[in-house]
C-alpha positions in Angstrom: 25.5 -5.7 -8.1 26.3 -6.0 -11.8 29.0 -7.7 -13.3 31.0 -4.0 -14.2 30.3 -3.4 -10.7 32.1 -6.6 -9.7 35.2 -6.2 -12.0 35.3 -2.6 -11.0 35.3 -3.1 -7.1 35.7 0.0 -4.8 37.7 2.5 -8.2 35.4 4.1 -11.0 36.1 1.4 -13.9 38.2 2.0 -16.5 38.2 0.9 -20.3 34.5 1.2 -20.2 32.9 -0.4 -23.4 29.3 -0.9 -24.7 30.6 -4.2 -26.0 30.3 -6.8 -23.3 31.0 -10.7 -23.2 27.3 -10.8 -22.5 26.3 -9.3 -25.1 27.1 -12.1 -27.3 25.8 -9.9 -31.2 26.1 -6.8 -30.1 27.8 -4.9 -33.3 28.1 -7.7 -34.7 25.6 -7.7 -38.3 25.7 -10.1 -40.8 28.2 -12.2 -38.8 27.0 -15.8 -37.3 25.5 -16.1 -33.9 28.4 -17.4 -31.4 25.5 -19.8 -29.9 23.3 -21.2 -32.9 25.5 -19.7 -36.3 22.3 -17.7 -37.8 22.9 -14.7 -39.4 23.0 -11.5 -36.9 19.8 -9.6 -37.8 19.6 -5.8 -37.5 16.6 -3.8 -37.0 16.8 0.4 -37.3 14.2 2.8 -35.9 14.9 6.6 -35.8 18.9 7.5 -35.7 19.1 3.8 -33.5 19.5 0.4 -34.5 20.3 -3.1 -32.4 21.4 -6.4 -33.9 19.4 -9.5 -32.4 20.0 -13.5 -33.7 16.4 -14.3 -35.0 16.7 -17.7 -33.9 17.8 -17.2 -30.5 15.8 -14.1 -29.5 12.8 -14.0 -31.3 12.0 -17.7 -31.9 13.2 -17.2 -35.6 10.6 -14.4 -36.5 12.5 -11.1 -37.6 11.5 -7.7 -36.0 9.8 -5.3 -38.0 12.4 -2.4 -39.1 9.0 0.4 -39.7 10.2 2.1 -42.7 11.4 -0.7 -44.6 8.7 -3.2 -43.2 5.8 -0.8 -44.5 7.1 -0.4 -47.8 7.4 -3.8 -48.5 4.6 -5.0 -46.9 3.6 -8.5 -47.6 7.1 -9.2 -49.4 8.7 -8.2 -45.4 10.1 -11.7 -44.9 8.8 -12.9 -41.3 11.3 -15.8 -40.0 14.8 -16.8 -40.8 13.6 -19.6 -42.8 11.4 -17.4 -45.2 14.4 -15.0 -45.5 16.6 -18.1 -46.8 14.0 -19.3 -49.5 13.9 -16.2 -50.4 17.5 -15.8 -51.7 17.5 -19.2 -52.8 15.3 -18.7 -55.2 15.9 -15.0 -56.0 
């Protein structure tokens, strides 16, 4: 049983949100990672997009968003770290 299941018990729950405690950066882009601090990441594809921490979900590599990722090919930055040098010296 999930854990709406459970707070909802035997009535059709109410105040239904896509925002979750345990959902920890859901909607929450460009704003630090409640468990490590990194940057929220966001990656789009079609008319959808989802926010991930690089460093807690992805082992610091960023996903690839495919429009923008294509265009910029080899200047895509491909971890948190390479992202930060990046603007550091841009």
């Amino acid at each position: 049983m999930s854990k709406l299941q459970d707070e909802a018990g035997e009535t059709f729950p109410e105040k239904v949100t896509a925002f979750h405690d345990g959902m920890a950066v859901h909607g929450r882009y460009g704003q630090p990672c409640p468990d490590c601090g990194s940057p929220v990441q966001r990656v789009k594809y079609a008319s959808n997009e989802a926010n991930y921490c690089a460093n807690c979900q992805t082992g610091g590599r960023f996903l690839a968003d495919r429009s923008l990722s294509r265009l910029l090919r080899e200047d895509w930055p491909r971890t948190l770290e390479e992202l930060e040098r990046r603007k550091r010296s841009g």
